[in-house]
ROLO-623945 format. One record per residue: y, x, z of N, C-alpha, C in turn; residue in three letters. Coordinates in pm, whole numbers, padded with zeros to 5 digits. Example, Ala and Ser with C-alpha at 12.3 -4.5 7.8 and 13.67 -1.06 7.14 Angstrom:
residues 2
n.c2_n.c1_n.c3_ca.c2_ca.c1_ca.c3_c.c2_c.c1_c.c3_rest
-00569_01319_00780_-00450_01230_00780_-00330_01320_00780_ala
-00225_01285_00708_-00106_01367_00714_00003_01290_00787_ser
***
This chain:
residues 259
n.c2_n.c1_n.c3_ca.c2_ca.c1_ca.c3_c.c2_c.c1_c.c3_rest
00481_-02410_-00165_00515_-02269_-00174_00473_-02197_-00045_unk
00417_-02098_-00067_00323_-02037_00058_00481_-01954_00088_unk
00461_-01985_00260_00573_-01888_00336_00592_-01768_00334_unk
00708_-01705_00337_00699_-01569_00372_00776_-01505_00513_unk
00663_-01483_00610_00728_-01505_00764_00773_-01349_00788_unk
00899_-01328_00828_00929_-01222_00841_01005_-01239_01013_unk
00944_-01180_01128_00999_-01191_01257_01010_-01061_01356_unk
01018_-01112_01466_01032_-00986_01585_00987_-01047_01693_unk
00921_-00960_01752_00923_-01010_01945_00963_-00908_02015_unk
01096_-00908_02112_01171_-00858_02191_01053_-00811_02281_unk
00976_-00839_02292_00894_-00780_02458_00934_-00776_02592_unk
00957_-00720_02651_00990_-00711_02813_01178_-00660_02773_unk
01255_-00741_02693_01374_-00713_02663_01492_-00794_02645_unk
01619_-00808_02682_01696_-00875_02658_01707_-01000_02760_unk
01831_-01002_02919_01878_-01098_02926_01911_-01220_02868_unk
01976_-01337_02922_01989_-01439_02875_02113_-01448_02776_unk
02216_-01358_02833_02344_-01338_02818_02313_-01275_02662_unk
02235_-01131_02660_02210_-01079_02556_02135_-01144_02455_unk
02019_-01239_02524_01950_-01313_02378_02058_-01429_02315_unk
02173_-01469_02430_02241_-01574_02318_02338_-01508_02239_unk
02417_-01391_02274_02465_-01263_02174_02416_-01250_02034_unk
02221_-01231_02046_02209_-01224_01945_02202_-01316_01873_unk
02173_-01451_01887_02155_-01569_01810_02306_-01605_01746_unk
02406_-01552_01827_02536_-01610_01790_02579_-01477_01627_unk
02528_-01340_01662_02514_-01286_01586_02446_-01298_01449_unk
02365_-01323_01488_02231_-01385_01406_02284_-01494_01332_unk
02330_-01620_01348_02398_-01701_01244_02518_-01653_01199_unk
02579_-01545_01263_02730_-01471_01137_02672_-01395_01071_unk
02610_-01337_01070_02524_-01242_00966_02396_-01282_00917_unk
02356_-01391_00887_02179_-01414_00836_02296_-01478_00687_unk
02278_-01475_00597_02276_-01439_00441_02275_-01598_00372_unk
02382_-01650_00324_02343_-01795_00336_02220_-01904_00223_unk
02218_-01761_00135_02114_-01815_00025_02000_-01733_00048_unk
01942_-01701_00158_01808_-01712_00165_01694_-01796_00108_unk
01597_-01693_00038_01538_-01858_-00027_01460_-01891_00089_unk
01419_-02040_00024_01319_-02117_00085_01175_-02073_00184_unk
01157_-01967_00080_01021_-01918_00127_01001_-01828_00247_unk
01158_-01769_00229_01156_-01681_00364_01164_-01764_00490_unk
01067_-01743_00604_01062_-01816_00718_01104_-01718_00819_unk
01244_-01701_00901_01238_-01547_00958_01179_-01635_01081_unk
01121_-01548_01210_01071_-01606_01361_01142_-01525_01460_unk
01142_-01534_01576_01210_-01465_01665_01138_-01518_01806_unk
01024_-01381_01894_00987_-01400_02005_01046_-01360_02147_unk
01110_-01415_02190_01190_-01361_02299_01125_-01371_02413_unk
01139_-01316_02547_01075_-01309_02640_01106_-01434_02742_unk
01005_-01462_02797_00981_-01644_02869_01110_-01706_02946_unk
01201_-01571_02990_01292_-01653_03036_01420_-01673_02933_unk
01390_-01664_02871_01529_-01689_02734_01456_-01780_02664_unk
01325_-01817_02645_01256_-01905_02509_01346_-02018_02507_unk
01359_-02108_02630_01441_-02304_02607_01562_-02240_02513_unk
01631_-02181_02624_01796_-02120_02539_01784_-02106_02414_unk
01745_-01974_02362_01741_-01964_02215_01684_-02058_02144_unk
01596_-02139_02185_01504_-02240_02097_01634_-02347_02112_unk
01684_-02389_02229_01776_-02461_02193_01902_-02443_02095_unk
01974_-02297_02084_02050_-02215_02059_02066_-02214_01866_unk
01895_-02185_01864_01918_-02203_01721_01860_-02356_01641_unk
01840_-02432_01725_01832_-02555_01655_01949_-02614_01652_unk
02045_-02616_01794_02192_-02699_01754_02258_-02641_01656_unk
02233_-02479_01655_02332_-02452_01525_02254_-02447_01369_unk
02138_-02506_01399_02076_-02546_01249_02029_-02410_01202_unk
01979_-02321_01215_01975_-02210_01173_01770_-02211_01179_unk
01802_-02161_01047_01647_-02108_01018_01571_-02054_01092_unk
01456_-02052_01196_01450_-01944_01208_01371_-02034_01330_unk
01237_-01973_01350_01119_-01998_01419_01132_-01961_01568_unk
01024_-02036_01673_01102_-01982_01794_00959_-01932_01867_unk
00922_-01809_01865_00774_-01836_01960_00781_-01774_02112_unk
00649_-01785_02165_00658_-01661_02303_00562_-01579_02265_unk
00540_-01475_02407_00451_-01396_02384_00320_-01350_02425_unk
00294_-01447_02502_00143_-01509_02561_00182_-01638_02605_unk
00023_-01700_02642_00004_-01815_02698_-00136_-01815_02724_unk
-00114_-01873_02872_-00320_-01921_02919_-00375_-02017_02864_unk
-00482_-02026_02830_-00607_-02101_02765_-00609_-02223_02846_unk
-00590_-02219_02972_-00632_-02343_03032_-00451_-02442_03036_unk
-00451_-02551_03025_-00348_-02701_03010_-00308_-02645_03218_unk
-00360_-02674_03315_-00316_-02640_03422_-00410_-02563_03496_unk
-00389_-02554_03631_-00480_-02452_03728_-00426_-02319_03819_unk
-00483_-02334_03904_-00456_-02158_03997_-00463_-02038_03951_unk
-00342_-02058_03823_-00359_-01895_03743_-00237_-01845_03831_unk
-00193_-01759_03908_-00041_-01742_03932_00027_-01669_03818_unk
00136_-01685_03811_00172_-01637_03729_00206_-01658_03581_unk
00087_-01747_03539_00065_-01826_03411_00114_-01876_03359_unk
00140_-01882_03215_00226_-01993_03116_00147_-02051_03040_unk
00098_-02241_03050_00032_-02308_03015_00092_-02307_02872_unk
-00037_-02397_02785_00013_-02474_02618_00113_-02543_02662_unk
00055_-02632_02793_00181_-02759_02780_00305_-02688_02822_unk
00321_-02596_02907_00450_-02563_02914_00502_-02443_02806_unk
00443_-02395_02751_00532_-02366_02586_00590_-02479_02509_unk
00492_-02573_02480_00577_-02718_02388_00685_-02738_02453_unk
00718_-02732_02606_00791_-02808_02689_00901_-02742_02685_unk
00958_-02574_02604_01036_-02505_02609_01067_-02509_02486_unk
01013_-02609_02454_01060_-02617_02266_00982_-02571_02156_unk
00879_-02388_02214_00818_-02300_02126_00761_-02355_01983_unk
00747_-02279_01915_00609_-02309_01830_00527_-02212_01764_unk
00562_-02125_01786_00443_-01968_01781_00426_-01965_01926_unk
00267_-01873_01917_00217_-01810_02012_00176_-01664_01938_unk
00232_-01570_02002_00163_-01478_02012_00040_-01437_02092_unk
-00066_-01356_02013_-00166_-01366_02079_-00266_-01276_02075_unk
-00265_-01176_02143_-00363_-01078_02162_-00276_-00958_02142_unk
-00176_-00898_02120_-00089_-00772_02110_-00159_-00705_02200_unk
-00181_-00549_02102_-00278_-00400_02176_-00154_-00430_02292_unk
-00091_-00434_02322_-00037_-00388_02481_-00092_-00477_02583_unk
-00130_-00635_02556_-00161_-00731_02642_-00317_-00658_02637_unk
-00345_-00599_02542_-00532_-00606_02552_-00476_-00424_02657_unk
-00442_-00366_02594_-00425_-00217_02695_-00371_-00262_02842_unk
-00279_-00317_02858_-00215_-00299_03000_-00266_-00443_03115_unk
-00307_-00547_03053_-00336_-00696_03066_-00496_-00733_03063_unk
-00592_-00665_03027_-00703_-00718_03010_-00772_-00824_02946_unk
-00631_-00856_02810_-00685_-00927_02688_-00809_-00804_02648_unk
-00923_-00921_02577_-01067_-00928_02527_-01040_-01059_02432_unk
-01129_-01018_02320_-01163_-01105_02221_-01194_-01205_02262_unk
-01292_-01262_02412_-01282_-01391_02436_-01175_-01473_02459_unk
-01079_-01367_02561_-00955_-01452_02610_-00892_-01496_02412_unk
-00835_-01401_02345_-00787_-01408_02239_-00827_-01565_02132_unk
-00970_-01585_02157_-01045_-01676_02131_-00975_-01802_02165_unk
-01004_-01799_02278_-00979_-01904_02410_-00830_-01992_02362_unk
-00753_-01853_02350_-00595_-01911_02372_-00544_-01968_02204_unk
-00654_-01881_02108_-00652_-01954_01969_-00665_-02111_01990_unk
-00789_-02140_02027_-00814_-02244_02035_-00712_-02332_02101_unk
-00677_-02300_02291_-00562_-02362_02300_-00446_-02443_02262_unk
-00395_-02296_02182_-00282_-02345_02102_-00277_-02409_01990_unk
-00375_-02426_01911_-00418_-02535_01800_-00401_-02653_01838_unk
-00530_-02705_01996_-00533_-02807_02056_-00400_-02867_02047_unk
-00323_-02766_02104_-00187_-02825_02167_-00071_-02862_02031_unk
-00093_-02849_01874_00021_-02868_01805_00051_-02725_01775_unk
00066_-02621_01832_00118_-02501_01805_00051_-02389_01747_unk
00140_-02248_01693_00045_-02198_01578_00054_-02073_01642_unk
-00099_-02034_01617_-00098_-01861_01703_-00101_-01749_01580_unk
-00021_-01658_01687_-00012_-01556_01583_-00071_-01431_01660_unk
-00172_-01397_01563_-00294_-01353_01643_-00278_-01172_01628_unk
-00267_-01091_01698_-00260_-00949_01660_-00346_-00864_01665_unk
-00405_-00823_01541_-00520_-00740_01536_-00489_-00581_01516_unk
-00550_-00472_01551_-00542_-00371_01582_-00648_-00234_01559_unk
-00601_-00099_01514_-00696_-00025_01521_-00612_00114_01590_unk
-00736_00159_01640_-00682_00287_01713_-00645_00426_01615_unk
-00556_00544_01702_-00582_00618_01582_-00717_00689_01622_unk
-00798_00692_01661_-00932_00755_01668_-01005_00699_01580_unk
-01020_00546_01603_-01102_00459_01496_-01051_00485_01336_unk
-00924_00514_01362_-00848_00515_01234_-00902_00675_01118_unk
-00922_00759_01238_-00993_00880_01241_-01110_00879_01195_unk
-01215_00786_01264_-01378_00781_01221_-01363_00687_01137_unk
-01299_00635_01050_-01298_00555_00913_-01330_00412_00931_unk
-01308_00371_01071_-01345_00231_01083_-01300_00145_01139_unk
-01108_00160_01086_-01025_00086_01114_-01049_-00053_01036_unk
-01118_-00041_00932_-01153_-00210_00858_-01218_-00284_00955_unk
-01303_-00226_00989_-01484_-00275_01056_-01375_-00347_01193_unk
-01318_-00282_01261_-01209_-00281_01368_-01151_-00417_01349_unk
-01062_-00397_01262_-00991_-00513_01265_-01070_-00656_01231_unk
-01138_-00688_01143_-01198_-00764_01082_-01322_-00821_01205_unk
-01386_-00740_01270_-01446_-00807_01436_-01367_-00856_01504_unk
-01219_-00821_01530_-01090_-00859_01625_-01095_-01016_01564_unk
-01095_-01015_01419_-00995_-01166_01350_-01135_-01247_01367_unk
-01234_-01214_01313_-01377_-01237_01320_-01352_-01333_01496_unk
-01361_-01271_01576_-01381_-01323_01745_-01261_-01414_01728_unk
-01161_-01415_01723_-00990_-01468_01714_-01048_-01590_01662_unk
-01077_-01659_01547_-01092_-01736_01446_-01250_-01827_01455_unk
-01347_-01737_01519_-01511_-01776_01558_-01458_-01966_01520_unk
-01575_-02033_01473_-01582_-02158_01514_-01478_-02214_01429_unk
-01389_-02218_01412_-01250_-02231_01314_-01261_-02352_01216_unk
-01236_-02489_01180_-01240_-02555_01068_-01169_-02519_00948_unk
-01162_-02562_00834_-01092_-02518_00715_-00932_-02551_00719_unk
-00904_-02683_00798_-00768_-02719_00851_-00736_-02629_00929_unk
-00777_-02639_01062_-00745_-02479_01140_-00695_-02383_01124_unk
-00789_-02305_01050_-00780_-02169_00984_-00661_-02132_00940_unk
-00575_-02253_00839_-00487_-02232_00762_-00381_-02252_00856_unk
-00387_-02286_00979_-00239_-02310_01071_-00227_-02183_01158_unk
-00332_-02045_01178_-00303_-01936_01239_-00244_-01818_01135_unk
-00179_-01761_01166_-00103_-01646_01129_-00207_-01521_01175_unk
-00248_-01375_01108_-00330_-01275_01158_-00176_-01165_01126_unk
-00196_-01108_01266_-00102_-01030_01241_-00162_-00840_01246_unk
-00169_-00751_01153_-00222_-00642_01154_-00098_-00555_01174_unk
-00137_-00502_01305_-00035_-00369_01413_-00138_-00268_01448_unk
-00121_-00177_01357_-00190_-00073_01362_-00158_00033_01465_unk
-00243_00049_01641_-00160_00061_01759_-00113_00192_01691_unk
-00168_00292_01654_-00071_00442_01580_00065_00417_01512_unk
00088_00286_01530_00202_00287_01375_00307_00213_01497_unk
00264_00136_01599_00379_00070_01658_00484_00122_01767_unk
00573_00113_01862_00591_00194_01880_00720_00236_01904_unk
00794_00337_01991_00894_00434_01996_00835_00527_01871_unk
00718_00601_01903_00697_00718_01867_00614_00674_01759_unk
00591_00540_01729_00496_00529_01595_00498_00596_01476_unk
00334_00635_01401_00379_00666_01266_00362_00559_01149_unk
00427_00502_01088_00465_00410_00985_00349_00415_00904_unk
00264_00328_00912_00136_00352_00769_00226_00365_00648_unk
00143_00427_00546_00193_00379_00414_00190_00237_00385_unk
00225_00168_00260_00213_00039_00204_00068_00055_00137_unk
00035_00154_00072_-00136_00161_00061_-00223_00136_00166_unk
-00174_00205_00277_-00258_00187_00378_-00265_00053_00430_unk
-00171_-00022_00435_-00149_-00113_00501_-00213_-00243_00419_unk
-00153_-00231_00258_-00281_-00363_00183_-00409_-00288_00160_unk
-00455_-00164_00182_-00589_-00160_00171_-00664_-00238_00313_unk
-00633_-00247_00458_-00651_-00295_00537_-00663_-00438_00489_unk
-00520_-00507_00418_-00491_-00647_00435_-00565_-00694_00379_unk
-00624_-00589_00276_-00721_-00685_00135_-00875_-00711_00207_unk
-00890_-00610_00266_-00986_-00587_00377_-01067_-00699_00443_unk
-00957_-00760_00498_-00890_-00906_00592_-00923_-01023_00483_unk
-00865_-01020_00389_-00853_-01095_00302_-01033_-01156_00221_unk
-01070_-01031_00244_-01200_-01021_00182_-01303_-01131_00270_unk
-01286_-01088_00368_-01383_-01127_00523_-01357_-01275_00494_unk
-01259_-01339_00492_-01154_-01435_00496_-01219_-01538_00394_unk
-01227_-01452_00261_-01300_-01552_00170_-01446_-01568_00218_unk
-01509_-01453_00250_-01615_-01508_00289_-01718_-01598_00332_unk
-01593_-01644_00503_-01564_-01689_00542_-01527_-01860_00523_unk
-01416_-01861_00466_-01397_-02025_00408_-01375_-02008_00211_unk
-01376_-01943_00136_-01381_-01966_00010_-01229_-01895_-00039_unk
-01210_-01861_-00155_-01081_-01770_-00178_-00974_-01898_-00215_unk
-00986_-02005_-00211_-00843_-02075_-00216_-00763_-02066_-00057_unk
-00876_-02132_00039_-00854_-02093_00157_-00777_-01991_00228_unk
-00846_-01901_00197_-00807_-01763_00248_-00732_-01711_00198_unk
-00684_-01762_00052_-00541_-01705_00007_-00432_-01784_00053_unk
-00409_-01915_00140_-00366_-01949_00188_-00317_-01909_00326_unk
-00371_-01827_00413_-00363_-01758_00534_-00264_-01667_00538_unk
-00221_-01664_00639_-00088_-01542_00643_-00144_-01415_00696_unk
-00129_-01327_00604_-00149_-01188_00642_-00023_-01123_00728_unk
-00006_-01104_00808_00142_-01019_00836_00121_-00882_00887_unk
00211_-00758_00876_00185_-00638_00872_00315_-00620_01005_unk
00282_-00542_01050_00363_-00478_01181_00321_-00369_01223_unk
00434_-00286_01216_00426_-00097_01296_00485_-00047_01220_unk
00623_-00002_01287_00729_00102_01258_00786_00049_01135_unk
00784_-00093_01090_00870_-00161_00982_01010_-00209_01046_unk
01102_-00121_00874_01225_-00062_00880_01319_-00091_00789_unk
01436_-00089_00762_01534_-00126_00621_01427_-00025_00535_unk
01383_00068_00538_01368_00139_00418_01204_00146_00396_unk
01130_00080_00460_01012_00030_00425_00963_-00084_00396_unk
01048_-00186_00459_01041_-00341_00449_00996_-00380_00255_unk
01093_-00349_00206_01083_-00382_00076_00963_-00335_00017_unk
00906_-00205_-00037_00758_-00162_-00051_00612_-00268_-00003_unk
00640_-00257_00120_00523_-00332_00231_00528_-00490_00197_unk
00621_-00580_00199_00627_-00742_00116_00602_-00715_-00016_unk
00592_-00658_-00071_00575_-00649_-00256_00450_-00616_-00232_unk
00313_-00561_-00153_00198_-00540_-00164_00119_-00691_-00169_unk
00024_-00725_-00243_-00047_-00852_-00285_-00116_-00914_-00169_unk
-00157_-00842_-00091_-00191_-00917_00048_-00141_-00918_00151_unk
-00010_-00859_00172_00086_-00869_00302_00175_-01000_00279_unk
00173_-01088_00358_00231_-01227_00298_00376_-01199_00440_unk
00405_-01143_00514_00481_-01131_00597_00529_-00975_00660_unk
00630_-00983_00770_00623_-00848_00848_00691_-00931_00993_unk
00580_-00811_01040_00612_-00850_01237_00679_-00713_01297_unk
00823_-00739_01331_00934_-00627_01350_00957_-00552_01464_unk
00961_-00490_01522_00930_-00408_01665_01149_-00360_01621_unk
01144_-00275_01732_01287_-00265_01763_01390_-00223_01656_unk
01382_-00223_01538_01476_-00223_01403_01488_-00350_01364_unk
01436_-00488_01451_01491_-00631_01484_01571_-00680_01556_unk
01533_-00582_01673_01613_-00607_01776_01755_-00643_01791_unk
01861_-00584_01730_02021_-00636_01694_01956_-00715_01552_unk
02057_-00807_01609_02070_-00955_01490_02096_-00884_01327_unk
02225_-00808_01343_02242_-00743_01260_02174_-00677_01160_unk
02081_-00577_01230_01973_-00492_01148_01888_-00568_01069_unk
01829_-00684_01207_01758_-00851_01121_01766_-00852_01051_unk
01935_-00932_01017_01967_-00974_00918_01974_-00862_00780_unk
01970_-00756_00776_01983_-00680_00721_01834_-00659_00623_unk
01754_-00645_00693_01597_-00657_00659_01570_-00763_00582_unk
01636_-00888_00639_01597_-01002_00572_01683_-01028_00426_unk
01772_-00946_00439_01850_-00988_00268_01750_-00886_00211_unk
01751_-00762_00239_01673_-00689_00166_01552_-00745_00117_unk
01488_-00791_00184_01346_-00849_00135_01384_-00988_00053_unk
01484_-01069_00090_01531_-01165_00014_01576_-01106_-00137_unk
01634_-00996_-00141_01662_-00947_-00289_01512_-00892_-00375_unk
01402_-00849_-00282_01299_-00794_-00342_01209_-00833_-00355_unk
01175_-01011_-00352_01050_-01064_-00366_01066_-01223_-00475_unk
***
């Protein structure tokens, strides 16, 4: 049964004190007949990852543990840097990888994005890769062309095993956000099918219907449901209406009642 990953990454947010709040939250309120298929994830920022990864495995609770970068290279004179081996070593098992803010504020490029794909494969672990269009591009009609070069560079080189262990995550930078505007659900599987298309191309349509599409920007209790019912969004990646456990959990029954 193909997954249905529904998560969040906190970003530059939440103490230690506050990320175990929410996890403790997070198992009184996550819904106890969730089906199977729903996989929820939760990216917290590097100094909370062991905790919560520890946090929600002793209490058995569903629910994926990733970060939100990592360097390409195993060791070396990066300062600053968080190796593959030291994500496994914190428990992780997503990587996030390439988010418009790391490529805007950080000087992620499609090679680095590349690089750290590869990485994290090497290493056992699964990247979740974030592709992006501007609203200008979005403007000159070539938010497809956009994204589909991003996953295109992300994926380069890729075996048929491979392929199927990365997650593509589409965050449309206009839609994410304080001030984001929410694509429609048209907008958003006309993109995914988009993706989807390239994809078969690529390795063949059993393949590529196997791949996780996931959609992220300005997804909400009252959009969530629409956006998972579209044929090529196989997930959603949650910006701050994740953030309290609560709301989470809230999202996640909803989509648990609507798919």
């Amino acid at each position: 049964m193909k997954k249905t990953y529904i998560g969040t990454s906190w970003k530059m947010n939440k103490t230690l004190d506050q990320s175990l709040l929410f996890c403790e939250q997070f198992k009184k309120h996550l819904i106890t007949d969730l089906q199977q298929q729903i996989q929820p994830f939760i990216i917290p920022p590097f100094t909370t990852v062991r905790e919560v990864t520890n946090t929600i495995k002793n209490n058995q609770i569903n629910c994926l543990i990733g970060v939100q970068n990592m360097h390409f290279e195993d060791t070396g004179a990066f300062t600053g840097e968080i190796s593959p081996i030291m994500v496994k070593d914190t428990g992780a098992y997503l990587v996030e990888i390439g988010h418009s803010e790391r490529r805007e504020f950080f000087g992620e490029t499609d090679l680095t994005v590349h690089k750290k794909v590869r990485a994290a494969l090497k290493h056992g672990l699964k990247p979740l890769v974030c592709i992006g269009d501007s609203a200008q591009e979005k403007a000159w009609n070539i938010s497809a062309e956009t994204v589909i070069k991003q996953m295109k560079a992300a994926i380069f080189g890729l075996h048929q095993e491979q392929i199927q262990q990365v997650i593509i995550a589409y965050e449309p930078i206009w839609a994410i956000g304080e001030n984001g505007i929410p694509a429609t659900a048209e907008e958003a599987e006309t993109i995914h099918k988009k993706l989807r298309e390239a994809l078969t191309d690529l390795y063949g349509k059993e393949i590529a219907d196997n791949i996780h599409l996931l959609y992220g920007g300005s997804v909400n209790s009252s959009n969530c449901a629409e956006l998972i019912n579209q044929p090529n969004i196989d997930g959603l990646f949650i910006g701050r209406s994740a953030w309290q456990a609560d709301s989470f959990c809230n999202i996640l029954s909803i989509i648990n009642r609507s798919i």
